[in-house]
C-alpha positions in Angstrom: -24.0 68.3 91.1 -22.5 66.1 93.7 -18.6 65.2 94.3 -19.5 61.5 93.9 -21.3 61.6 90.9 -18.4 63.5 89.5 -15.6 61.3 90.9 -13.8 64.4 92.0 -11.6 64.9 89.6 -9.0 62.1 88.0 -6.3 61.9 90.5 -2.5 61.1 89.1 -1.5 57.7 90.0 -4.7 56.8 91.8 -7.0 54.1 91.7 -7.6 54.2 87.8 -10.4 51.4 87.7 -12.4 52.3 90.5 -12.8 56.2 89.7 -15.7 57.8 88.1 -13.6 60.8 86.5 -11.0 58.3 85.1 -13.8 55.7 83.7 -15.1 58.8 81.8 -12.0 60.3 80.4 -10.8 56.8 79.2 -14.3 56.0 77.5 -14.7 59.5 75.5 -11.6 61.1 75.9 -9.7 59.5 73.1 -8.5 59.7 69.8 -11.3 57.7 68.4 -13.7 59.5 70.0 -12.9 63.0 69.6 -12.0 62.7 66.3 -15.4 60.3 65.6 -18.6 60.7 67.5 -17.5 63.7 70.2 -16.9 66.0 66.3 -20.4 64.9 65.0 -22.4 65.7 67.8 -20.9 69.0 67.9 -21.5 69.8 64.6 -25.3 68.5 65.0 -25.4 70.6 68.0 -23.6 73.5 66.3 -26.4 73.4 63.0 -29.3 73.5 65.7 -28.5 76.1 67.9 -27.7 78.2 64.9 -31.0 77.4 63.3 -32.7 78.5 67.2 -30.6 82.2 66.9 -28.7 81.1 70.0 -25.2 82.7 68.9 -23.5 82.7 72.3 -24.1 79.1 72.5 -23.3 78.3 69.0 -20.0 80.2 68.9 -18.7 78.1 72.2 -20.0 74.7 70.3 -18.0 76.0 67.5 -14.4 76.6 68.8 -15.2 73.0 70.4 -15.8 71.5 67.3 -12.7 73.0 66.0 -10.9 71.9 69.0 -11.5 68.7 68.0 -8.9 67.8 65.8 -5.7 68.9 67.8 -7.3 67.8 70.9 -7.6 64.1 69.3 -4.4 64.2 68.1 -3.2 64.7 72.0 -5.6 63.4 74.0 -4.2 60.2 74.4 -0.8 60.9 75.1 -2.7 63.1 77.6 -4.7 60.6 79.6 -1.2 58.5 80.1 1.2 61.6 81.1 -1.4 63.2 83.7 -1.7 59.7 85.4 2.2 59.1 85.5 3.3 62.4 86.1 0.6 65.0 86.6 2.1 66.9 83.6 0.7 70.4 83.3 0.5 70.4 79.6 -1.5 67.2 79.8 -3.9 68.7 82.3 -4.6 71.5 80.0 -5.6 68.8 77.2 -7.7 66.7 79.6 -9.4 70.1 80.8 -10.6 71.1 77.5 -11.9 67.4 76.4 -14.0 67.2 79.7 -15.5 70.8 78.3 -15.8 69.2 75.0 -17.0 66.3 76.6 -20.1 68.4 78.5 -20.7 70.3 74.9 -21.1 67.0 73.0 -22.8 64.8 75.6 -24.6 67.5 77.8 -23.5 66.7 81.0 -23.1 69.1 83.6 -19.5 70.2 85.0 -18.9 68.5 88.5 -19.2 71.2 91.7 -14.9 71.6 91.0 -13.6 72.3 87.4 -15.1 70.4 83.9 -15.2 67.2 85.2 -18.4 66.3 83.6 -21.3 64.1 85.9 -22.6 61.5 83.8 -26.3 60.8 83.4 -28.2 57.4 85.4 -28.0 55.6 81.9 -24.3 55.8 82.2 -23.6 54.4 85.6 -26.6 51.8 85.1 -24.6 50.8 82.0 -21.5 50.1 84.5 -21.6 47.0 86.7 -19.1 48.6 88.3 -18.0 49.4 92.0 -17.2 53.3 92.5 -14.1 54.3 94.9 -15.1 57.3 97.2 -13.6 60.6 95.4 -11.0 62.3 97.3 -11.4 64.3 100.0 -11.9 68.2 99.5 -11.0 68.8 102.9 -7.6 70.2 102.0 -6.1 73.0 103.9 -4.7 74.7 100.6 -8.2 75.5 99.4 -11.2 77.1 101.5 -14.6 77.2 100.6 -16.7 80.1 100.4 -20.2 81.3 98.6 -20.0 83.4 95.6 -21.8 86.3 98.3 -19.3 85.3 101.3 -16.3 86.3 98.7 -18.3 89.6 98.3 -18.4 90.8 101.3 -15.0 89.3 102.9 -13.0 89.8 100.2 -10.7 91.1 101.8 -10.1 88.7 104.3 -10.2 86.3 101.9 -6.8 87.9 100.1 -5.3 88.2 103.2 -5.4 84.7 103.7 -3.8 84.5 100.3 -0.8 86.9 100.6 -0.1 85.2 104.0 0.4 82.1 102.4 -2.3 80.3 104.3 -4.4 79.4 101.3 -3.8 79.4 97.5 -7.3 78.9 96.1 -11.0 79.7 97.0 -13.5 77.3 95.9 -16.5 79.5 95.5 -19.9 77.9 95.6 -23.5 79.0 94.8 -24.8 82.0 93.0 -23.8 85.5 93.2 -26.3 87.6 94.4 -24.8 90.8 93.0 -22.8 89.2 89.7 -21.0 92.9 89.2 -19.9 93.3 92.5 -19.2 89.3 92.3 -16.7 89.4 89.4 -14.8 92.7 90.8 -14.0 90.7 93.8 -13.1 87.7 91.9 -10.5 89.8 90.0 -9.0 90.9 92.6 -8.5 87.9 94.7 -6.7 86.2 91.1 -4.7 88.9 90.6 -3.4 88.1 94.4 -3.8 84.1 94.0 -1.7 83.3 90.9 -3.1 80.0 91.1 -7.0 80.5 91.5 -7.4 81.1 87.7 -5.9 77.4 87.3 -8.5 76.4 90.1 -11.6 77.7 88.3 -10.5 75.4 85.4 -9.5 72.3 86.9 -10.9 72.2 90.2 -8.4 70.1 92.3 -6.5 68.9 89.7 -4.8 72.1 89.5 -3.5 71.9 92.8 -1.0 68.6 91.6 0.7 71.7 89.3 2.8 74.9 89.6 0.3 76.4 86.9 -2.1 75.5 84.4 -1.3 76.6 80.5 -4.1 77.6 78.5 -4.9 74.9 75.8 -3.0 76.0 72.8 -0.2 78.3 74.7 3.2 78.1 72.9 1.7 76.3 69.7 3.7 76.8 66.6 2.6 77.8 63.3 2.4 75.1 60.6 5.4 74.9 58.4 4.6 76.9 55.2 4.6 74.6 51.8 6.6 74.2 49.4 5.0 75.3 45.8 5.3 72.9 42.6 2.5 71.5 40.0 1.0 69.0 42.3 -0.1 69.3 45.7 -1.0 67.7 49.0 -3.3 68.3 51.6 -1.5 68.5 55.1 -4.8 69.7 57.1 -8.5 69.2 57.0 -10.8 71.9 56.4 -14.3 72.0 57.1 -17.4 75.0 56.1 -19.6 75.7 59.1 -22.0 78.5 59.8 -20.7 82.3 59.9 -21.7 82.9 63.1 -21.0 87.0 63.0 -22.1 87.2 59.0 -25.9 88.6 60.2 -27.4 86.0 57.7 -28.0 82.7 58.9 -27.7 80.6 55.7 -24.2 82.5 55.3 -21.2 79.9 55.6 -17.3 80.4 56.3 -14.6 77.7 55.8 -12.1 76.8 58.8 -8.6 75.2 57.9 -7.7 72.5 61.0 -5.2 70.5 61.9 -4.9 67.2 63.6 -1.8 68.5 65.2 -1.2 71.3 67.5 -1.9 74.0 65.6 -4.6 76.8 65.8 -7.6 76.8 63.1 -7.1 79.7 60.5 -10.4 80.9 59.2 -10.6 81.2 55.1 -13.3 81.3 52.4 -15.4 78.3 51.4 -13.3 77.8 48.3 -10.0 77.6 49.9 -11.6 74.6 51.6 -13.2 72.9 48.6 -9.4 73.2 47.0 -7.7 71.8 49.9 -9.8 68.9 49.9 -9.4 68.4 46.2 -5.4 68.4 46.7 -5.1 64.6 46.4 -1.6 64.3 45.4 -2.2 63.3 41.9 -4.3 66.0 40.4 -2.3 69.2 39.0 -3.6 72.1 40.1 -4.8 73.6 36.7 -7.3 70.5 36.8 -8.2 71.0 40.3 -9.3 75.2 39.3 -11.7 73.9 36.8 -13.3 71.2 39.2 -13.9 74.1 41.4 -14.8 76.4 39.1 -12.2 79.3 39.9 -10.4 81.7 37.4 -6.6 81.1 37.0 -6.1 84.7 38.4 -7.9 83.8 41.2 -6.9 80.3 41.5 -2.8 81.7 41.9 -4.4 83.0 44.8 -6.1 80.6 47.0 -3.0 78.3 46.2 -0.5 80.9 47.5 -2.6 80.9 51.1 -3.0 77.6 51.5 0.7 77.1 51.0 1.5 80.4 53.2 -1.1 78.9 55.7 0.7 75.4 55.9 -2.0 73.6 54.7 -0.7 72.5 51.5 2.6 71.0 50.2 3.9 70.1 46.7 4.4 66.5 46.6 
């Protein structure tokens, strides 16, 4: 895919309007989005390639779609504090909504980091004039083929620990993957910042480091117990991906906040989503058809999880 299609990347402070990887971001990466049409075509996408056996595939798709909810939560505070102050933490968010982005959409990653290339619909839908993307030509990063890094690895690292580059961009296809990955190991344990450069192409260079998306998350705040409860999460049932049985579900509780999804049975999600705030409990285990025994169970989680409250 070519830099200009992509935009390059969406540079802090830059020319907003005129820039292919900001017009993108600001059209899918938001909170509307995310949380609306971005979540259902995952899920439509998630249901097929299960139905096709594809479980590689289908478990990526998956941890998208569950990404979904704490990514839209974020995503627009994102957008604004990577343009203003090329916040790490923001970079990490916008990183995994361009993935998210590809997964949903299927556009390709641009030749540097997730920055998805739209299709020709898209930019025949824009009467709009494109700025030239920045230039690669920066003395920080050198270019090399996946086979160059092979056989000069070496030289390559030296470059590193002499402090002439920081990051390789690495081009093409390997034509020896094992051999391939063992060099790219060693030149990212050398290069602390070549890992951030895989996942943010250029972007990365505008930061000391790139967290991982979720890094230092807390856990929800347990609830409180009483008669009545509250829903403080979402949950949703999807396909059990490692169950051997394809019609064979598995319930995820999510949270449109930044916390991680916690994975519990079906029923656990049918009683979260029946925890209105009005209904008492005992009236809730009957419309869901669970013994009291059992019942004083799946309430206890979903308070221990945080995904409950008394009201």
């Amino acid at each position: 895919m070519s830099w200009e299609q992509s935009g390059g990347y969406p540079v802090p402070q830059g020319e907003r309007s005129e820039s292919i990887a900001w017009a993108i971001l600001d059209e899918l990466a938001t909170q509307q989005m995310v949380h609306g049409a971005i979540r259902e075509a995952l899920y439509v996408r998630l249901r097929t390639l299960v139905e096709q056996g594809n479980q590689e595939a289908a478990n990526e798709v998956l941890h998208g779609f569950l990404d979904c909810w704490s990514l839209g939560s974020m995503v627009d505070q994102a957008r604004s504090d990577w343009f203003d102050s090329a916040d790490k933490e923001a970079l990490a968010v916008l990183v995994r909504a361009a993935e998210i982005i590809q997964m949903a959409i299927g556009w390709p990653a641009g030749p540097a980091g997730p920055w998805p290339v739209p299709d020709e619909s898209w930019f025949s839908a824009k009467a709009r004039q494109w700025a030239a993307p920045p230039e690669r030509a920066i003395s920080e990063v050198c270019e090399a083929t996946a086979d160059e890094l092979v056989s000069n690895r070496a030289g390559l690292v030296s470059q590193v620990l002499r402090g002439e580059i920081v990051a390789i961009h690495v081009t093409g296809v390997p034509s020896d993957p094992v051999a391939y990955e063992l060099a790219l190991g060693e030149l990212q344990m050398e290069a602390p910042r070549q890992a951030g450069f895989r996942r943010a192409g250029y972007a990365a260079l505008h930061v000391d480091e790139l967290p991982a998306y979720g890094a230092g998350w807390d856990k929800p705040i347990e609830g409180k117990p009483g008669k009545v409860l509250v829903s403080v999460a979402d949950g949703v049932v999807v396909p059990a991906l490692d169950a051997g049985a394809p019609m064979a579900m598995v319930g995820w509780i999510v949270w449109p906040d930044t916390h991680r999804p916690r994975r519990v049975h079906p029923v656990a999600v049918a009683a979260l989503q029946a925890m209105d705030g009005n209904t008492p409990s005992e009236e809730i285990a009957l419309k869901v058809d669970v013994p009291a025994d059992r019942w004083a169970a799946i309430e206890d989680s979903l308070l221990a999880l945080g995904a409950a409250t008394a009201v």
